[in-house]
C-alpha positions in Angstrom: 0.0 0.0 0.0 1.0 3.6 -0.1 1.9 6.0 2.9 0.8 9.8 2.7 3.6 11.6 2.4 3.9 14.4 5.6 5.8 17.1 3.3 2.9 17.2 0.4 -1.0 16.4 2.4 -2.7 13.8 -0.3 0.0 12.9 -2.0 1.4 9.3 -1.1 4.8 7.4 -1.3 5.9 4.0 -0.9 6.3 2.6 2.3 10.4 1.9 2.3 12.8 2.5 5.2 14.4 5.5 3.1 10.5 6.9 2.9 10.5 6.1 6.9 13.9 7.8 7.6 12.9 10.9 5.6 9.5 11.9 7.0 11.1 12.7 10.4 12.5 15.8 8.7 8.8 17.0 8.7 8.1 17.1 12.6 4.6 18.4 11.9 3.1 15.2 11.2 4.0 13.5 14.7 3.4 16.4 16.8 -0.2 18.0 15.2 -3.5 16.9 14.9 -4.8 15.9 12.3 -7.4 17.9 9.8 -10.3 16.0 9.0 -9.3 16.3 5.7 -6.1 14.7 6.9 -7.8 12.0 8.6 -10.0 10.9 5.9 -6.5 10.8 3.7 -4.9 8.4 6.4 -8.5 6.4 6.3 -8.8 6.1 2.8 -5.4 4.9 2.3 -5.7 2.5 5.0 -9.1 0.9 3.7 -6.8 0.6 0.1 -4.3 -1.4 1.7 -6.7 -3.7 3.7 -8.2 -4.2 0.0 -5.2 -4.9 -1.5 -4.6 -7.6 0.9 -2.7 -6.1 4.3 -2.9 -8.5 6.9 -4.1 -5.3 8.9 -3.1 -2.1 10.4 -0.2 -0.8 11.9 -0.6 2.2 14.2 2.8 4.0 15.6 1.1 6.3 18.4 4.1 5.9 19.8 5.8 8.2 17.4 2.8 10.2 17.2 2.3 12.8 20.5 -0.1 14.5 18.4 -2.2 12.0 17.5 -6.5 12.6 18.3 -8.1 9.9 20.5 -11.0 10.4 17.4 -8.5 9.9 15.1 -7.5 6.5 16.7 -11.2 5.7 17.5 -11.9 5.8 14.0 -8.7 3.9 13.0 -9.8 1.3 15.1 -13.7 1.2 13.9 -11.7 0.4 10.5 -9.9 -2.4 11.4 -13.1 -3.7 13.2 -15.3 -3.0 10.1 -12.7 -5.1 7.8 -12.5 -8.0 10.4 -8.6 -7.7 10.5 -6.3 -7.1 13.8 -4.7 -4.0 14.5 -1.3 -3.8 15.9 -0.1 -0.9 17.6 3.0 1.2 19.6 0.9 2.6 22.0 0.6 6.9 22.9 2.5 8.0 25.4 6.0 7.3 26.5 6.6 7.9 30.0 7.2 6.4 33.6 5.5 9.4 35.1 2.1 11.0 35.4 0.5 13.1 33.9 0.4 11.4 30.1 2.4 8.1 31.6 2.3 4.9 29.3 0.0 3.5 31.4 -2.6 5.9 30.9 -1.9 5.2 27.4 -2.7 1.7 27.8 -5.8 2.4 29.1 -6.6 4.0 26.1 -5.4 1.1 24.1 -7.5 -1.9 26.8 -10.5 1.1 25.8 -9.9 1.0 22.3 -10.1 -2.7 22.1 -13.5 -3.1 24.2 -15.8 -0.3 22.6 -15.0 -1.7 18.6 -13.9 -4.3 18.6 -11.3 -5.0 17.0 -8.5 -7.6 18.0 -5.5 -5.4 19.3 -2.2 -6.6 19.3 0.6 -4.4 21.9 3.6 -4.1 20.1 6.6 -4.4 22.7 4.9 -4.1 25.8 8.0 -3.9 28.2 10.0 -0.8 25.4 7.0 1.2 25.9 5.8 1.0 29.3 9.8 0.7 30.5 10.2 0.6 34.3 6.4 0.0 34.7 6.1 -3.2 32.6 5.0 -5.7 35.2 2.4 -3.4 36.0 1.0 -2.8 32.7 1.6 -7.0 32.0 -1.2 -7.2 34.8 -3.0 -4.6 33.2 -3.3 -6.3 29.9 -3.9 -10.0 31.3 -6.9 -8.6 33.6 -8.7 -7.3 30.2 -8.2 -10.7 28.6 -9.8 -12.0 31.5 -12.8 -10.1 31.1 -12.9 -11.0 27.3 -11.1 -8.0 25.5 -9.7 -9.2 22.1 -6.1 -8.0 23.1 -2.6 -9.9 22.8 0.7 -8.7 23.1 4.5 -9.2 22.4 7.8 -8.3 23.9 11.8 -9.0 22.3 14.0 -10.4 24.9 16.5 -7.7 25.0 16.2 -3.9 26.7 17.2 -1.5 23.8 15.0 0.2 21.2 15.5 1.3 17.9 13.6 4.2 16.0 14.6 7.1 14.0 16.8 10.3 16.1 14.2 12.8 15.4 11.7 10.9 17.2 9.4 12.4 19.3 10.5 11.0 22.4 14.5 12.7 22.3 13.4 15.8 20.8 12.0 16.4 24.7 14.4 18.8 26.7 16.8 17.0 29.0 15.0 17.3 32.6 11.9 15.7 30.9 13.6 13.7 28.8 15.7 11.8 31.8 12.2 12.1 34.3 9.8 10.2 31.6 12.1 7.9 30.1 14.8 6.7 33.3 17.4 7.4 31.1 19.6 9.9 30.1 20.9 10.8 26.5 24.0 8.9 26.6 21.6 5.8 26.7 21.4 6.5 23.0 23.6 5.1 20.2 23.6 6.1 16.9 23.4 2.6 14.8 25.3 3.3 11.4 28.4 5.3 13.1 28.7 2.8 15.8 29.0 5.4 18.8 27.1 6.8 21.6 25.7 9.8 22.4 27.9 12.2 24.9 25.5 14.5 25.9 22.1 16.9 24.8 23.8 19.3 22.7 25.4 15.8 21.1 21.8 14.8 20.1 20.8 18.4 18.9 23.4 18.4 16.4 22.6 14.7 15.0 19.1 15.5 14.7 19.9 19.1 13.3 22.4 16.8 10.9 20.5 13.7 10.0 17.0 13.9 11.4 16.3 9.9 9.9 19.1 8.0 11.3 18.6 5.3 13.7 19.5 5.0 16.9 19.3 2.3 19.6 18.1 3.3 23.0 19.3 1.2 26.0 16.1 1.7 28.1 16.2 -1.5 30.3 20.2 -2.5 31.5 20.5 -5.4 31.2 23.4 -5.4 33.4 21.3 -3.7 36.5 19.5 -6.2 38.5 16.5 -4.4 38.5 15.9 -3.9 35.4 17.0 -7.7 34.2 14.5 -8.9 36.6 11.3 -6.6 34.2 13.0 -8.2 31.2 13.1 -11.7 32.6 10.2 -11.7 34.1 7.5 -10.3 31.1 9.4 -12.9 28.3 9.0 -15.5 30.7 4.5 -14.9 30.7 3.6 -18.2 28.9 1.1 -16.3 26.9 3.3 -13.5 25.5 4.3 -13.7 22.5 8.3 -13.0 20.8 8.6 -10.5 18.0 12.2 -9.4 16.7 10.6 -6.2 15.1 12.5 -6.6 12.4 14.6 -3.4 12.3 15.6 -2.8 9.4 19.7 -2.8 8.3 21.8 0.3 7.4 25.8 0.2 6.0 28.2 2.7 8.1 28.2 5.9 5.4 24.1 5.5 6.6 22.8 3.6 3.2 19.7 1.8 4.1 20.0 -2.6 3.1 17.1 -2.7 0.8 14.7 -5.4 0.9 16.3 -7.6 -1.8 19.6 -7.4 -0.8 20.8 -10.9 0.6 22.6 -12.3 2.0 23.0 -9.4 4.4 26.4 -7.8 4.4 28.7 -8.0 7.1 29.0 -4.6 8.1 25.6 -4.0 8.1 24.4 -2.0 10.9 21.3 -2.9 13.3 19.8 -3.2 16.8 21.0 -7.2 18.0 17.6 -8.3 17.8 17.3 -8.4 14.0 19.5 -11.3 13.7 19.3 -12.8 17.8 15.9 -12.4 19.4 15.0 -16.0 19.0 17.9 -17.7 19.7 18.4 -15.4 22.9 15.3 -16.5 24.1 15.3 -20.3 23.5 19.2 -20.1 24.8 18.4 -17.6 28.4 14.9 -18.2 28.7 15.2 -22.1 28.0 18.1 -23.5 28.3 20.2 -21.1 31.1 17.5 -19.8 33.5 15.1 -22.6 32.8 12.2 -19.9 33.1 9.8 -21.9 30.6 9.7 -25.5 29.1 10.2 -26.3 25.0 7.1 -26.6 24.6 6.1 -23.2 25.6 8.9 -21.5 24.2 8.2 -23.0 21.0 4.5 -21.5 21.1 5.8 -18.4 22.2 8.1 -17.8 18.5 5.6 -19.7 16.5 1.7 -20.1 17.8 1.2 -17.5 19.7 2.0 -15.2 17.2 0.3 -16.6 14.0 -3.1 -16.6 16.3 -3.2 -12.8 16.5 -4.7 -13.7 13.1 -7.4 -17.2 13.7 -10.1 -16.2 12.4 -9.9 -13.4 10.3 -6.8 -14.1 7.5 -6.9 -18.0 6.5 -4.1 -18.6 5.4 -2.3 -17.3 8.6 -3.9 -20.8 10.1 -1.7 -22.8 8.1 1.0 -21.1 10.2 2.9 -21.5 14.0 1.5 -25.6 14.0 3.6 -28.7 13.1 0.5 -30.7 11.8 -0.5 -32.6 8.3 -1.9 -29.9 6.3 -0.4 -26.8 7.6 2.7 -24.8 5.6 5.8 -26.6 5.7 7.9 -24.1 7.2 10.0 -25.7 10.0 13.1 -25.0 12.2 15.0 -28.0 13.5 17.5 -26.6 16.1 19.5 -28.7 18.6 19.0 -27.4 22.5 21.8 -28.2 23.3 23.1 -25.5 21.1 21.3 -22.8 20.1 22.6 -19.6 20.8 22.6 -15.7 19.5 25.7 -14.1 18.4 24.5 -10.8 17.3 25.5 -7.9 19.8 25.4 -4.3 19.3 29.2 -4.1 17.8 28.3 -6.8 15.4 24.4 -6.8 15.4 24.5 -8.7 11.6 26.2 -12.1 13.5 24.0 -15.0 12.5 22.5 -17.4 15.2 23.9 -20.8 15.5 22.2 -24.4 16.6 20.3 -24.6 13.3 20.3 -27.5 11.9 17.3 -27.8 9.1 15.1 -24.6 8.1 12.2 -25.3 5.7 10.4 -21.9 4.4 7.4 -23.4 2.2 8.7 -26.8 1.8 12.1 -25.6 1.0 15.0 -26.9 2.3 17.0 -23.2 3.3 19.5 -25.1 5.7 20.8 -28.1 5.7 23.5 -29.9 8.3 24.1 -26.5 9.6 24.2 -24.4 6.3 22.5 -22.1 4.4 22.1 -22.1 0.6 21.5 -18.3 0.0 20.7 -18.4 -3.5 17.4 -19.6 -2.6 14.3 -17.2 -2.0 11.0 -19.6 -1.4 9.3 -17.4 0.6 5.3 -15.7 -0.2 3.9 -13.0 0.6 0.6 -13.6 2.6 -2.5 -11.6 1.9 -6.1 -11.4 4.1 -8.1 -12.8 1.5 
């Protein structure tokens, strides 16, 4: 589908990383309101997508201060009108009244009762930060009581979105009272560095508003805050997402989609190339925190019923059953492990033995035949 494009209103553009990168030099778009004019724009290309086959909608109110609640209500009636799930960063990024990210949940738990409309959480613990337990117990009380809503964490405690994001253009006191952190929890991905100071993160912004940076807002090094990590991946009924950050070379050169295998230097957050193997290693194997069988759900059921229901062929996926898509991992326990870290983020997992994608055989006794590119692309209908 097409995005609107912030910089011209009506005009759209498609949806690539580069696209991404370069909106954030149009503040405007995260931090106003939307016009009704605007808003039926953003509706009209959203129902185009859903007709063109999207699994569903994406909503980064995250990114997005200025978002309307009657912007999002209607965004939500949409998804619940087209019988698809809706997936969302939720508003408001901040450990501290008023505006905290749990208020924004609330809004999110609301969302989900009045329509509708199965709601997914995207990365519950990166967006409620040093509150995540609580909001965890937020989110399992509404299933209780029936709300559609499901949600997913990555098993590491660092972030990635553009440096012009709304959260780190906030001045420094606010900044280091809503988020925990201060700016020199920030690294900029592509030059490999971290930020010194405010004024540091001024001029990278003021230079190269797009870039990515990764945001260390959980250390994992700091009891407390590896007990909120351990403790929301360990929830048997939460699922794992890698949020698939896209990669970028060191002069800052996105890796386009059809570039494989990925290159070497390629820079990234960890999680792109680790988050499962981290899991099935810590979560598993070290720390013992969950069996196979429910880690197994967690990267392959779990997710893939966010959709039962409401996109067929999405039921053919996450089961190990006659009839269902032949796309299998066989991985020994004994050996699975992540090597990606944030120096060398492109490191490929080991412990793979077999991967089928579509009844191809990818890897084989440990390695992978790169000239091979099986994969579809799924579509609601």
């Amino acid at each position: 589908m097409n995005f609107a494009n912030p910089s011209k209103p009506g005009h759209a553009e498609e949806p690539t990383a580069t696209w991404y990168q370069s909106a954030f030099a149009y503040p405007r778009w995260t931090t106003d309101v939307s016009t009704e004019e605007e808003l039926e724009d953003v509706l009209s290309l959203l129902q185009q997508g859903l007709d063109e086959g999207a699994l569903g909608i994406g909503v980064n109110s995250g990114y997005v201060p200025g978002v309307g609640g009657k912007e999002l209500q209607r965004v939500w009636e949409t998804a619940a009108e087209n019988n698809v799930p809706i997936s969302t960063h939720m508003r408001n990024w901040s450990q501290v009244d008023p505006l905290s990210s749990l208020e924004g949940l609330n809004m999110v738990l609301g969302l989900a009762a009045t329509t509708g409309a199965r709601t997914n959480i995207c990365h519950l613990h990166s967006t409620n930060l040093h509150d995540t337990l609580t909001a965890a117990e937020m989110v399992a009380s509404a299933r209780e009581l029936g709300v559609d809503v499901t949600t997913e964490v990555y098993p590491y405690g660092i972030a990635t979105m553009p440096i012009a994001s709304a959260v780190l253009l906030q001045e420094g006191d606010e900044f280091r009272n809503r988020m925990g952190i201060d700016f020199d929890s920030v690294r900029l991905v592509a030059k490999q560095r971290w930020i010194e100071d405010e004024a540091d993160i001024r001029n990278e912004q003021e230079e190269d508003p797009g870039q990515f940076i990764i945001m260390e807002y959980l250390d994992e090094k700091k009891a407390s805050d590896a007990e909120i990590l351990k403790q929301v991946t360990a929830k048997p009924w939460i699922a794992i997402a890698s949020d698939s950050i896209p990669y970028t070379l060191p002069d800052g050169t996105p890796v386009i989609g059809s570039t494989w295998p990925v290159p070497e230097n390629a820079q990234s957050n960890p999680r792109s190339a680790g988050t499962f193997a981290k899991f099935l290693r810590v979560w598993v194997r070290e720390d013992q925190l969950l069996d196979w069988p429910q880690a197994i759900a967690k990267v392959s059921l779990i997710p893939a019923q966010l959709f039962d229901g409401l996109v067929p062929s999405m039921e053919r996926k996450g089961r190990l059953q006659v009839g269902m898509d032949a796309d299998i991992t066989v991985f020994d326990p004994d050996t699975i492990s992540d090597r990606a870290n944030i120096d060398k983020p492109a490191e490929a997992s080991v412990g793979v033995e077999y991967l089928l994608v579509n009844g191809t055989v990818l890897i084989s006794d440990g390695e992978i035949d790169t000239e091979l590119l099986p994969g579809k692309a799924i579509k609601n209908k």
